[in-house]
Each structure stands twice: as C-alpha cells, then as structure tokens.
Biopython code that builds the backbone (N, CA, C, O; Angstrom):
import numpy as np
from Bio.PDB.StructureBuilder import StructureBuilder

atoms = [
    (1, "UNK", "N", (95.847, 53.148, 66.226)),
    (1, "UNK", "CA", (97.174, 52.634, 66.254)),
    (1, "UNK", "C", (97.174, 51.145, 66.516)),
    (1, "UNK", "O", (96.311, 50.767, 67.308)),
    (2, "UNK", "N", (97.838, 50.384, 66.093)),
    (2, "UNK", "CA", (98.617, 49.033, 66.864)),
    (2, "UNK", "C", (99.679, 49.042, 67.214)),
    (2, "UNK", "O", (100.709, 49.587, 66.817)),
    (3, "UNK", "N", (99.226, 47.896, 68.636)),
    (3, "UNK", "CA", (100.430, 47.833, 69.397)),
    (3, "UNK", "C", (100.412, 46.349, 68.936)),
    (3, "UNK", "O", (99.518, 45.614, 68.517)),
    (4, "UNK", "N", (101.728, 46.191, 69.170)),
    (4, "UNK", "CA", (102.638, 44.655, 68.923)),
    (4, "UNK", "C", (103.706, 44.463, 69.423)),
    (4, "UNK", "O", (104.379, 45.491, 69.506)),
    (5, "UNK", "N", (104.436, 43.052, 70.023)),
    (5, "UNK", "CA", (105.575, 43.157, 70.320)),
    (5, "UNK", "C", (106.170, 41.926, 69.282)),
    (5, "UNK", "O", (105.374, 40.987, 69.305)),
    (6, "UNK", "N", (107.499, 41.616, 68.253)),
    (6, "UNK", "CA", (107.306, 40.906, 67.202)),
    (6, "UNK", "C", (109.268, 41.048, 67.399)),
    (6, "UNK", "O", (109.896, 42.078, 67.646)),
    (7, "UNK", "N", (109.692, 39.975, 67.236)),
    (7, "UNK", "CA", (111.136, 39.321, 66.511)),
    (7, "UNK", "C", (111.273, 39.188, 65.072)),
    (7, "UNK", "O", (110.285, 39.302, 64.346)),
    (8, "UNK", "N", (112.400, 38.961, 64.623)),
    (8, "UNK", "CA", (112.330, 38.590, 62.725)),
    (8, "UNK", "C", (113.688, 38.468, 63.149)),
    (8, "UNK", "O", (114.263, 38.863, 64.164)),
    (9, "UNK", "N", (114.083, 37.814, 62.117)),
    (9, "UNK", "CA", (115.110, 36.884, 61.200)),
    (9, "UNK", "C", (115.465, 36.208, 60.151)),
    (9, "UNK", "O", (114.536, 36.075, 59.354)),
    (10, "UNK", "N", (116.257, 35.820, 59.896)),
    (10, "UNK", "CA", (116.290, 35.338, 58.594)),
    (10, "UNK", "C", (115.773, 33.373, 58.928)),
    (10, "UNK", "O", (114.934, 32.632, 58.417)),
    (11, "UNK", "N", (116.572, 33.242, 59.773)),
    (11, "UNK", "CA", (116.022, 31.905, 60.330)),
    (11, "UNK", "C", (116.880, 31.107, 60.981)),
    (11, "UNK", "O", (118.048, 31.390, 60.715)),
    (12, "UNK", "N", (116.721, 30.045, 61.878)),
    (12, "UNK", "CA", (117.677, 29.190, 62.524)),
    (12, "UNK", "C", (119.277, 29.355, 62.053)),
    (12, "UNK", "O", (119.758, 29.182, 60.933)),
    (13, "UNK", "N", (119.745, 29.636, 62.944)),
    (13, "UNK", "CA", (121.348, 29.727, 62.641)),
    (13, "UNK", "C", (121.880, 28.512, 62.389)),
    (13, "UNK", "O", (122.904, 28.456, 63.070)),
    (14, "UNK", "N", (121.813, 28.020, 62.093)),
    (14, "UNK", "CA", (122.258, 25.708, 61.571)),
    (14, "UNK", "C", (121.403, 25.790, 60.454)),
    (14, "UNK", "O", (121.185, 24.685, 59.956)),
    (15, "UNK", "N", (120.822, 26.782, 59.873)),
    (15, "UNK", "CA", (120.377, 26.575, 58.332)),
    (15, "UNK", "C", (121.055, 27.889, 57.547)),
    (15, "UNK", "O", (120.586, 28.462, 56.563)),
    (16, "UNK", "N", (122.169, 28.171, 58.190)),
    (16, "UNK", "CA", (123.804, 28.892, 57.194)),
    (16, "UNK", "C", (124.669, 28.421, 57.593)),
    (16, "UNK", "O", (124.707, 27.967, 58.737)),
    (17, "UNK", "N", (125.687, 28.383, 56.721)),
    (17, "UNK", "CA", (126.818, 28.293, 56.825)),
    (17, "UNK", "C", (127.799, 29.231, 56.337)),
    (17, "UNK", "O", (127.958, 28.852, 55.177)),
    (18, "UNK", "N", (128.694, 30.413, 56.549)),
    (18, "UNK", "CA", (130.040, 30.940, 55.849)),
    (18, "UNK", "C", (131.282, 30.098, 55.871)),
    (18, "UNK", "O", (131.453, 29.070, 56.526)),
    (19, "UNK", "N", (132.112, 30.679, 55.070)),
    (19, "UNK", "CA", (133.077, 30.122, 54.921)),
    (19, "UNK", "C", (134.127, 31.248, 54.346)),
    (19, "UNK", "O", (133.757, 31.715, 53.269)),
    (20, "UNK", "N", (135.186, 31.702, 54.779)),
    (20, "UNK", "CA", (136.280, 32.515, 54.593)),
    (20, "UNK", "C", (137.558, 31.994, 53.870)),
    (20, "UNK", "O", (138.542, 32.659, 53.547)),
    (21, "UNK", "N", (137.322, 30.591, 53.674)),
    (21, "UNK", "CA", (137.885, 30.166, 52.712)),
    (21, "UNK", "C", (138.184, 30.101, 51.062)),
    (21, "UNK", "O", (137.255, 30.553, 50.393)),
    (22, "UNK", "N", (139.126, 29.699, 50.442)),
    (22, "UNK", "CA", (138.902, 29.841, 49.000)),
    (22, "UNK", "C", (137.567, 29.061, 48.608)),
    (22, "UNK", "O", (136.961, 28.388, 49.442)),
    (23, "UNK", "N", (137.070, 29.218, 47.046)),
    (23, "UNK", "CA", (135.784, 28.728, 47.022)),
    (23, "UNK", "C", (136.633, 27.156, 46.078)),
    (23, "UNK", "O", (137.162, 27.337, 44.981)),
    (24, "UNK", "N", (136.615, 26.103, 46.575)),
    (24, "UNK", "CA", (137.222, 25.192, 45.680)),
    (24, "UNK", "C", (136.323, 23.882, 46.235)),
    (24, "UNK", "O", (135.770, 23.759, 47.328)),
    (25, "UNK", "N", (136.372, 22.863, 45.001)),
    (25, "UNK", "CA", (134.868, 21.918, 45.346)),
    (25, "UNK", "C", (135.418, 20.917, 47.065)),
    (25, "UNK", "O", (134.713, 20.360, 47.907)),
    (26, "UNK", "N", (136.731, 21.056, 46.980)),
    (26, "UNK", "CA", (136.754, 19.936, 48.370)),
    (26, "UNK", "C", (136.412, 21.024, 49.551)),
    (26, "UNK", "O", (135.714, 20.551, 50.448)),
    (27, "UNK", "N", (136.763, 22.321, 49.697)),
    (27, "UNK", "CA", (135.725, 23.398, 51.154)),
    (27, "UNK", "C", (134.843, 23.348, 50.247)),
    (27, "UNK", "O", (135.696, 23.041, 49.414)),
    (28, "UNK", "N", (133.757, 23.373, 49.550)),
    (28, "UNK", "CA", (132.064, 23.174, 49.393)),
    (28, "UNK", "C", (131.919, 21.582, 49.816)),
    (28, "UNK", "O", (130.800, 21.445, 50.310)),
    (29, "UNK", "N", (132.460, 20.641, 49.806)),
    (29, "UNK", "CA", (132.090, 19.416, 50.534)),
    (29, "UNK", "C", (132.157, 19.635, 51.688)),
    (29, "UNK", "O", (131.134, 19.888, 52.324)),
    (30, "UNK", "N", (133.089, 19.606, 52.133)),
    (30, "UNK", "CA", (133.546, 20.425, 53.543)),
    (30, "UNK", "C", (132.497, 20.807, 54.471)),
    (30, "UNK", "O", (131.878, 20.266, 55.387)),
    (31, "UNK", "N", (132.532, 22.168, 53.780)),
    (31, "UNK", "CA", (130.763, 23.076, 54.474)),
    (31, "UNK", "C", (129.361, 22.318, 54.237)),
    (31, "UNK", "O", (128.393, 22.391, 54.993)),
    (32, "UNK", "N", (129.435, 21.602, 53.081)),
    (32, "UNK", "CA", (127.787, 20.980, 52.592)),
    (32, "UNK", "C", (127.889, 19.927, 53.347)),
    (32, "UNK", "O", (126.741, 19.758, 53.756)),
    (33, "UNK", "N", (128.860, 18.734, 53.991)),
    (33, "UNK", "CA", (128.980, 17.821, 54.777)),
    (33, "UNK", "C", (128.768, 17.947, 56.298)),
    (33, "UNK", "O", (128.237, 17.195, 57.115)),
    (34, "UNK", "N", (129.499, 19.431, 56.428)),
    (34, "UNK", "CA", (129.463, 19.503, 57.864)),
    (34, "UNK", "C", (128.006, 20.398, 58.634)),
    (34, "UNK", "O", (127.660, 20.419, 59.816)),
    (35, "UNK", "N", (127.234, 21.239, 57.120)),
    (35, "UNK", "CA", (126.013, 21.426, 57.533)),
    (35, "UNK", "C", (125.136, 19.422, 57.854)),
    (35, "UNK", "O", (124.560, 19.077, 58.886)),
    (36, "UNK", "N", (125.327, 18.681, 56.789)),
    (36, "UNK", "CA", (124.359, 17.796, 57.135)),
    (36, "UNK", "C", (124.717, 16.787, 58.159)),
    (36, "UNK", "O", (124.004, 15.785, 58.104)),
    (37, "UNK", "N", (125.664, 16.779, 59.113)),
    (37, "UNK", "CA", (126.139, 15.855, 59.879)),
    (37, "UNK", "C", (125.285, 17.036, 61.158)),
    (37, "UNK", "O", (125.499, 16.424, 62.204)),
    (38, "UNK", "N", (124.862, 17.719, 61.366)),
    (38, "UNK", "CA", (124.758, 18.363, 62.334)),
    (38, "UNK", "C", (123.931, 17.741, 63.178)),
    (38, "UNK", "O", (123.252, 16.814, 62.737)),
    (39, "UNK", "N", (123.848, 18.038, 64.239)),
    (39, "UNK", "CA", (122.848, 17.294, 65.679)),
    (39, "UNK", "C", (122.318, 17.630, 66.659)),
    (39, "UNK", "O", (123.169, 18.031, 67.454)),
    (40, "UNK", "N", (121.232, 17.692, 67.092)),
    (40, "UNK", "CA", (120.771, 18.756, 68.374)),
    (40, "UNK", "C", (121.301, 18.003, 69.824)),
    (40, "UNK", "O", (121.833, 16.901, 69.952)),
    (41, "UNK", "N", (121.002, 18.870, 70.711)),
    (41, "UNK", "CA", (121.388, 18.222, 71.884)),
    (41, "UNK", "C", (121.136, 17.163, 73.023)),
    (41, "UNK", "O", (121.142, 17.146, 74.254)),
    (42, "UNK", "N", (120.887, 16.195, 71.874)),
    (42, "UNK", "CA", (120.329, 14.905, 72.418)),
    (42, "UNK", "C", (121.045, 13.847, 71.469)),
    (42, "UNK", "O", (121.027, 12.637, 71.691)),
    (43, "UNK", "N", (121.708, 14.475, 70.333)),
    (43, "UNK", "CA", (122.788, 13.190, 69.016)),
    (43, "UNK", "C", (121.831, 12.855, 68.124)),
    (43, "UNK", "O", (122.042, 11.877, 67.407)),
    (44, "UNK", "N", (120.484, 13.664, 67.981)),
    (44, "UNK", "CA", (120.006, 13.028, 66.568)),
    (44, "UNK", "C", (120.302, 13.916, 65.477)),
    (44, "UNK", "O", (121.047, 14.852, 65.765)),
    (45, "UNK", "N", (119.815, 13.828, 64.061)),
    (45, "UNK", "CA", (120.152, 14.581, 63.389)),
    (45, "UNK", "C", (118.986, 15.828, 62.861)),
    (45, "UNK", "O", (117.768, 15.880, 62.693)),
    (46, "UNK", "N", (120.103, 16.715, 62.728)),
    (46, "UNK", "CA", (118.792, 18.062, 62.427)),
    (46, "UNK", "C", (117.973, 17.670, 60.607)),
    (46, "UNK", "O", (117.129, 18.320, 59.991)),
    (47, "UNK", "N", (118.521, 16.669, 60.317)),
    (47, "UNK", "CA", (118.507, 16.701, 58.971)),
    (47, "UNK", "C", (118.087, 17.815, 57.893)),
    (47, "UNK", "O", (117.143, 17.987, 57.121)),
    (48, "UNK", "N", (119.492, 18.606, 58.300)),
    (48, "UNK", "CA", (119.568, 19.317, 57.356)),
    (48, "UNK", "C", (120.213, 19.556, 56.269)),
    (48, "UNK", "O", (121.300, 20.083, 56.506)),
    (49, "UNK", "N", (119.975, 19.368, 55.027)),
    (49, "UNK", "CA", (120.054, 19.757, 53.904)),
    (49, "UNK", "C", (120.565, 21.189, 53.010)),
    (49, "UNK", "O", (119.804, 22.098, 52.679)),
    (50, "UNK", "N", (121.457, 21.152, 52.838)),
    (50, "UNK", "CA", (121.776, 22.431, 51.998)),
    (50, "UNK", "C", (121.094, 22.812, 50.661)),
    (50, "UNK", "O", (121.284, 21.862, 49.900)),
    (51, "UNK", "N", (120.477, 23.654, 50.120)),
    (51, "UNK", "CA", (119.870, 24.097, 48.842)),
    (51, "UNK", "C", (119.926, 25.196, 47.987)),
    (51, "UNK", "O", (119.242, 25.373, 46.979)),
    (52, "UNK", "N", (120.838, 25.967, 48.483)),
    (52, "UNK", "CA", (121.554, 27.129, 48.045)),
    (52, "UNK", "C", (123.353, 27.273, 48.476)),
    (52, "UNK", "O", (124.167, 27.127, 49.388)),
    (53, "UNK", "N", (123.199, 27.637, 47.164)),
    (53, "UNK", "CA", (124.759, 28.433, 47.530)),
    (53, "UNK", "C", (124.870, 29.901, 47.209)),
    (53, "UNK", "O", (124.202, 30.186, 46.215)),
    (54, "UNK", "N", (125.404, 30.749, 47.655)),
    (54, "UNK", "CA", (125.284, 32.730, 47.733)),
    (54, "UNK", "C", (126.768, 32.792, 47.409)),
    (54, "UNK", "O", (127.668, 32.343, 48.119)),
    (55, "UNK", "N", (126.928, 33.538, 45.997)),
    (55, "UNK", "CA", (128.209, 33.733, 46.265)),
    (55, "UNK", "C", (128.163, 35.429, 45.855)),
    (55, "UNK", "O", (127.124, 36.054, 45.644)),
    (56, "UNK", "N", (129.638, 36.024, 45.799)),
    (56, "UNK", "CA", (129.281, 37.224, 45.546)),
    (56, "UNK", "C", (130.047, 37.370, 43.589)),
    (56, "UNK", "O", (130.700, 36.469, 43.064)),
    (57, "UNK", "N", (129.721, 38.619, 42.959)),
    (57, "UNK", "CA", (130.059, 38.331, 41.585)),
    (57, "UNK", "C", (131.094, 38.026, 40.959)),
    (57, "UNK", "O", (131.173, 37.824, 39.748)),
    (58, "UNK", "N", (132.331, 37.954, 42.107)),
    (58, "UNK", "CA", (133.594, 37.708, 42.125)),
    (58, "UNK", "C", (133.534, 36.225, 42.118)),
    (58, "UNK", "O", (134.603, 35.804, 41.675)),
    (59, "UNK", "N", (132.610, 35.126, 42.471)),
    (59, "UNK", "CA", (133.073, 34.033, 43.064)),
    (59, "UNK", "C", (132.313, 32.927, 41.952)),
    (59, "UNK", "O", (132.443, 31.704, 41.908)),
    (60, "UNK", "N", (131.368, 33.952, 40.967)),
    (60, "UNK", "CA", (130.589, 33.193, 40.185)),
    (60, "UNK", "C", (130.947, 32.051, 39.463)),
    (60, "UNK", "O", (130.234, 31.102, 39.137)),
    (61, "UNK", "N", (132.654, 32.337, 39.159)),
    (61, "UNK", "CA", (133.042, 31.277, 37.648)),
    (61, "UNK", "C", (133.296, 30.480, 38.520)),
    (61, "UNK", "O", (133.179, 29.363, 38.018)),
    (62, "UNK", "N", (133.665, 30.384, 39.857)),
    (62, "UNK", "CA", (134.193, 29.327, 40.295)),
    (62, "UNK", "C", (133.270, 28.675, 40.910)),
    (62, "UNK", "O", (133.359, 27.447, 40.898)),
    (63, "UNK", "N", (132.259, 29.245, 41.536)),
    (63, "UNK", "CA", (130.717, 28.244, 41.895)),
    (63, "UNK", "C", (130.019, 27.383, 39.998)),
    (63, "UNK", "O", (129.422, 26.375, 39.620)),
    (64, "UNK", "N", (130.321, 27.999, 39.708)),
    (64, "UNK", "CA", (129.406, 27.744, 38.527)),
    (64, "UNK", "C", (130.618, 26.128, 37.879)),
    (64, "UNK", "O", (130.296, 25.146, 37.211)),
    (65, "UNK", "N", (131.899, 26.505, 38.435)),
    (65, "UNK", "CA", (132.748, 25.040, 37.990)),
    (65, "UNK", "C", (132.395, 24.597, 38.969)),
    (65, "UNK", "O", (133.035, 23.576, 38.719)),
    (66, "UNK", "N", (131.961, 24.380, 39.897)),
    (66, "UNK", "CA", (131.877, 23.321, 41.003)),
    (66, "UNK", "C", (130.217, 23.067, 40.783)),
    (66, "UNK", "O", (129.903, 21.960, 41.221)),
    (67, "UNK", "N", (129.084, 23.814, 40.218)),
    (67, "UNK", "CA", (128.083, 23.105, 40.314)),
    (67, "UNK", "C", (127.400, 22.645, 39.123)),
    (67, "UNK", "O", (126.438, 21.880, 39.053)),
    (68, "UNK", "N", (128.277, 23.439, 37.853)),
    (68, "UNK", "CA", (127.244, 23.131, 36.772)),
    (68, "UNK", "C", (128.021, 22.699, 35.722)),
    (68, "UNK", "O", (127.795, 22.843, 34.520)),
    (69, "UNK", "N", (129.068, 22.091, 36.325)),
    (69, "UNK", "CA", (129.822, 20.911, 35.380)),
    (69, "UNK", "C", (129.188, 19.940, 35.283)),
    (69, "UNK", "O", (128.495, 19.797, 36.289)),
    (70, "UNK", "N", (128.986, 18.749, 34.183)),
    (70, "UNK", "CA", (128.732, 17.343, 34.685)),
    (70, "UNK", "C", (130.116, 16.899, 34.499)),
    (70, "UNK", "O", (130.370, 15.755, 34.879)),
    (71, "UNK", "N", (130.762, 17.379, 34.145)),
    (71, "UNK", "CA", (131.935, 16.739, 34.290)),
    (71, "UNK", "C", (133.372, 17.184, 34.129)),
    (71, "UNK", "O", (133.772, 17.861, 33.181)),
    (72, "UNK", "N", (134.035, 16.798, 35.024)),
    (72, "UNK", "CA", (135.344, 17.808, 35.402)),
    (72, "UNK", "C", (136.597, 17.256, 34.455)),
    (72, "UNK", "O", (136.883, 16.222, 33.853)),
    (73, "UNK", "N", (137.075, 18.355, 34.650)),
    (73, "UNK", "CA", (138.465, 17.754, 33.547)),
    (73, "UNK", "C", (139.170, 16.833, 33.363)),
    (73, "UNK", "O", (139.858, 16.713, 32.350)),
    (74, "UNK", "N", (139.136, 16.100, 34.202)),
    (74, "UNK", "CA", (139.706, 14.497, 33.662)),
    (74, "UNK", "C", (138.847, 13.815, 33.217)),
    (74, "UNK", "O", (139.129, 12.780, 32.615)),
    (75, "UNK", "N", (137.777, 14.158, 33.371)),
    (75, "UNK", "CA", (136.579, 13.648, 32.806)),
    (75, "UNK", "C", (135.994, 12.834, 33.236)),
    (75, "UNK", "O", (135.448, 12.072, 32.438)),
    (76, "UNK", "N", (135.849, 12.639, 34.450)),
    (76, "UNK", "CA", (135.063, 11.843, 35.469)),
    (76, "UNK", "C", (133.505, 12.994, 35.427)),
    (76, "UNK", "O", (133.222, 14.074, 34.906)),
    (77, "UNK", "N", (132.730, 11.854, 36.416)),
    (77, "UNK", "CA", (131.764, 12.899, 36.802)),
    (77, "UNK", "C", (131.752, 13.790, 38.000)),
    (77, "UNK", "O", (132.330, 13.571, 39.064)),
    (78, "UNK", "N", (131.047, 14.779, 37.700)),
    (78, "UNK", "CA", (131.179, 15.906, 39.033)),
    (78, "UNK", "C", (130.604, 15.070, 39.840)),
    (78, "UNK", "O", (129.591, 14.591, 39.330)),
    (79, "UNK", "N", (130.804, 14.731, 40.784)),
    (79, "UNK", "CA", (129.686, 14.629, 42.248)),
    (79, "UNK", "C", (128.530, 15.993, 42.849)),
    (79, "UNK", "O", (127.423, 15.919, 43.383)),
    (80, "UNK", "N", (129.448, 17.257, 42.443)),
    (80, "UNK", "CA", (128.778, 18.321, 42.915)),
    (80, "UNK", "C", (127.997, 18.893, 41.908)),
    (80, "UNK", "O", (127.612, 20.039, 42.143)),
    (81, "UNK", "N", (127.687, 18.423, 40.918)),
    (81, "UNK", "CA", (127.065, 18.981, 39.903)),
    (81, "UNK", "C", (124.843, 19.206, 40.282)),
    (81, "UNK", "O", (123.949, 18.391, 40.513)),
    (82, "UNK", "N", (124.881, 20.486, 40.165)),
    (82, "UNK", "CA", (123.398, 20.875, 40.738)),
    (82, "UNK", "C", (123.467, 19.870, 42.382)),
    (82, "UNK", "O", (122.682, 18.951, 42.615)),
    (83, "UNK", "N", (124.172, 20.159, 42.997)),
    (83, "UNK", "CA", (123.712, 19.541, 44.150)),
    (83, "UNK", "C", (122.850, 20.700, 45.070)),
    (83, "UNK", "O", (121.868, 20.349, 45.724)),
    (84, "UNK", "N", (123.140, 21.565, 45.057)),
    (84, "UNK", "CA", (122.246, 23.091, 45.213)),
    (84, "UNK", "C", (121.775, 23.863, 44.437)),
    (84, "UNK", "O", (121.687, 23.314, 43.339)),
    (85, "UNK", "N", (121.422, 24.850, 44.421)),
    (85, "UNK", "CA", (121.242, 25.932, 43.486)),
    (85, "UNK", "C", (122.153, 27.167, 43.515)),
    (85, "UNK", "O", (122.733, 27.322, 44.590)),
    (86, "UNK", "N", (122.387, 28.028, 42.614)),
    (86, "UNK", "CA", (123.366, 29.051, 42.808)),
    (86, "UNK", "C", (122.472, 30.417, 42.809)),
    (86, "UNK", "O", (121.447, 30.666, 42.176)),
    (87, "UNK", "N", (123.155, 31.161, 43.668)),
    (87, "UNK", "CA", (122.809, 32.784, 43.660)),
    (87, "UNK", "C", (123.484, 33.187, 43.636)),
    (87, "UNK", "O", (124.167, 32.740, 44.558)),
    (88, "UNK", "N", (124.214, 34.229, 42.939)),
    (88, "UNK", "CA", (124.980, 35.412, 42.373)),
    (88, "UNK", "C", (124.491, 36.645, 42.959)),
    (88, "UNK", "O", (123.715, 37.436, 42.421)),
    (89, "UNK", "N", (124.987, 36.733, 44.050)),
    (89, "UNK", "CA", (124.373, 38.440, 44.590)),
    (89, "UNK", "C", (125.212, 39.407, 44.556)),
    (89, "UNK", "O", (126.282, 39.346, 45.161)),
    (90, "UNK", "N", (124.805, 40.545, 43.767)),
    (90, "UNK", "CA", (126.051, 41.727, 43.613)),
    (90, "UNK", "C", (125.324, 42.689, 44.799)),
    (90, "UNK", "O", (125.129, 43.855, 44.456)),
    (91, "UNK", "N", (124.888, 42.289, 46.224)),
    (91, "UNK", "CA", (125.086, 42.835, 47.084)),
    (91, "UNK", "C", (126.369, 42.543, 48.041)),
    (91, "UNK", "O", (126.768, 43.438, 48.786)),
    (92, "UNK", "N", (126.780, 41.723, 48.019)),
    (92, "UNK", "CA", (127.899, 40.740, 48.469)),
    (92, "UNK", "C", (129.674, 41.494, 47.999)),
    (92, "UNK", "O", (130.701, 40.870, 48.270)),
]
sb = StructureBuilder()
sb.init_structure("model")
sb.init_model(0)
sb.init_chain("A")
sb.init_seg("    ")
for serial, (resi, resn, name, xyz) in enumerate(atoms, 1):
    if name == "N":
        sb.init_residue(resn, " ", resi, " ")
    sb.init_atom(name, np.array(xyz, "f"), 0.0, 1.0, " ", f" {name:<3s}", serial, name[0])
structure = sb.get_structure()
C-alpha cells in the first residue's frame, strides 16, 4: 500500500475571475482590468495576466464578438480582439 497525505486544486484563487454579469466587451474590460491591477499584501503587483476566457454554449456568439472581431461595427478597431483565448464548454 501507500500512504500519502496530498491537497489539489485548480490553482491560486487571483488566477479566476466570475462574473454574473451580462457578457458585453465593457464587463470583459472590467474583469480583464481588474484581474491585472491586482496586488499582494505589501502594494506590489501579482502581475497577473488573463489568457482564457470559459464561456458556456449559450455565451459563445457573444465572446466570439468581443474577441474575434478585428473590427467592430463602426468600424474602428477592436481593442479586445484575441486578447485571450476562448473556451466553449458545454459543461457549463
């Protein structure tokens, strides 16, 4: 037999973010801003970086306009365009 004593997780809680909000590109700035402003308890920065976005199959068309436009309907450029990557999970 082995013995072991062992934790698991997915990982540091300040490397997710949810959001119960609608999915629209100014809350994804929102959440992607307020993950990278974050700070440990001394005021420096965790520098963290967002690199995914999880949505569920309901939320796809509207992640997919906020990341894989280059350019939005007035025809400027996206700012949010591939700024992460997208996952589509139909566990969600």
């Amino acid at each position: 037999g082995v013995r072991a004593r062992g934790n698991a997780g997915y990982s540091f809680w300040q490397l997710a973010a949810g959001s119960q909000e609608e999915l629209t590109a100014e809350n994804f700035t929102k959440v992607y801003d307020g993950m990278m402003s974050q700070k440990d308890s001394e005021g420096k920065s965790l520098k963290i970086k967002p690199s995914i976005l999880v949505v569920p199959v309901g939320l796809r068309a509207a992640a997919e306009a906020i990341l894989l436009r280059e350019r939005l309907d007035n025809g400027e450029s996206n700012t949010n365009y591939k700024t992460v990557e997208l996952l589509v999970s139909q566990d969600l």
